[in-house]
C-alpha positions, 0 to 999 in steps of 0.5 A: 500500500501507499504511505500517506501518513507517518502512522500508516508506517508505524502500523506497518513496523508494528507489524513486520517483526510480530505474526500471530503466535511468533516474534522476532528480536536479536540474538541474546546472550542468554538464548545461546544455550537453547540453541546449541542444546536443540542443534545438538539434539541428534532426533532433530538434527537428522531431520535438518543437517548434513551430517548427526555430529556433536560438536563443542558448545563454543564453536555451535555459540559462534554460528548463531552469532554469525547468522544473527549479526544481520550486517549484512543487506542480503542477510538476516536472523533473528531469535524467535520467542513466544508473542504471549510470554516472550518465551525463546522458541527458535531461530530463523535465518535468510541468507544468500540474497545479492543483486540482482537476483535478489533471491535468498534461502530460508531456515528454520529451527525451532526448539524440540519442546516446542514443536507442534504449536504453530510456533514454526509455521508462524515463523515461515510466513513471517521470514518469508513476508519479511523479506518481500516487504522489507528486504526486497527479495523476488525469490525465497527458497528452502531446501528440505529432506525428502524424508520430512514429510511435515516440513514439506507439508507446512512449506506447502500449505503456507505458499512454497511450491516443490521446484525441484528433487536434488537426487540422493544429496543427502546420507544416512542410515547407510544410504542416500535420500534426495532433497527437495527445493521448494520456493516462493516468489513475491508476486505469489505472496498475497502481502507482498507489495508486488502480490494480491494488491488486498495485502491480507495475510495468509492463513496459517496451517496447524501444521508446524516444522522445526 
C-alpha cells in the first residue's frame, strides 16, 4: 500500500517483526544455550543437517552469532520467542540474497519442546513476508529432506511450491535420500507489495516444522 501518513508506517513496523503466535528480536546472550542444546539434539538434527555430529558448545555459540549479526543487506536472523510470554522458541535465518537476483534461502529451527504449536509455521510466513516487504527479495527458497514429510507439508500449505528433487544429496542410515527445493516468489505472496494488491495475510496451517 501507499504511505500517506507517518502512522500508516508505524502500523506497518508494528507489524513486520510480530505474526500471530511468533516474534522476532536479536540474538541474546542468554538464548545461546537453547540453541546449541536443540542443534545438538541428534532426533532433530537428522531431520535438518548434513551430517548427526556433536560438536563443542563454543564453536555451535559462534554460528548463531554469525547468522544473527544481520550486517549484512542480503542477510538476516533473528531469535524467535513466544508473542504471549516472550518465551525463546527458535531461530530463523535468510541468507544468500545479492543483486540482482535478489533471491535468498530460508531456515528454520525451532526448539524440540516446542514443536507442534504453530510456533514454526508462524515463523515461515513471517521470514518469508519479511523479506518481500522489507528486504526486497523476488525469490525465497528452502531446501528440505525428502524424508520430512511435515516440513514439506507446512512449506506447502503456507505458499512454497516443490521446484525441484536434488537426487540422493543427502546420507544416512547407510544410504542416500534426495532433497527437495521448494520456493516462493513475491508476486505469489498475497502481502507482498508486488502480490494480491488486498495485502491480507495468509492463513496459517496447524501444521508446524522445526
Amino acid at each position: 500500500m501507499t504511505w500517506t501518513s507517518a502512522p500508516d508506517a508505524q502500523r506497518y513496523g508494528s507489524t513486520i517483526l510480530e505474526g500471530d503466535r511468533v516474534r522476532f528480536r536479536a540474538l541474546e546472550d542468554d538464548d545461546l544455550p537453547d540453541l546449541v542444546r536443540w542443534w545438538r539434539d541428534p532426533e532433530w538434527a537428522v531431520l535438518q543437517q548434513i551430517l548427526v555430529r556433536p560438536r563443542p558448545e563454543a564453536p555451535i555459540d559462534e554460528m548463531f552469532r554469525s547468522w544473527s549479526k544481520s550486517e549484512r543487506s542480503g542477510e538476516v536472523g533473528f531469535s524467535v520467542v513466544d508473542c504471549a510470554s516472550g518465551k525463546l522458541v527458535g531461530h530463523v535465518t535468510l541468507f544468500g540474497a545479492a543483486l540482482p537476483v535478489r533471491a535468498a534461502t530460508l531456515a528454520v529451527m525451532i526448539g524440540s519442546e516446542h514443536v507442534g504449536r504453530g510456533y514454526g509455521t508462524d515463523a515461515v510466513r513471517l521470514l518469508t513476508e519479511y523479506g518481500f516487504r522489507e528486504m526486497g527479495l523476488n525469490r525465497i527458497e528452502v531446501q528440505v529432506h525428502a524424508f520430512n514429510d511435515r516440513a514439506r507439508a507446512v512449506y506447502r500449505k503456507v505458499g512454497y511450491h516443490d521446484e525441484g528433487v536434488r537426487r540422493e544429496a543427502v546420507f544416512h542410515d547407510g544410504r542416500f535420500h534426495d532433497e527437495v527445493i521448494m520456493s516462493a516468489l513475491a508476486r505469489d505472496w498475497p502481502s507482498s507489495p508486488s502480490g494480491s494488491p488486498s495485502g491480507a495475510r495468509m492463513a496459517r496451517p496447524a501444521s508446524d516444522v522445526r
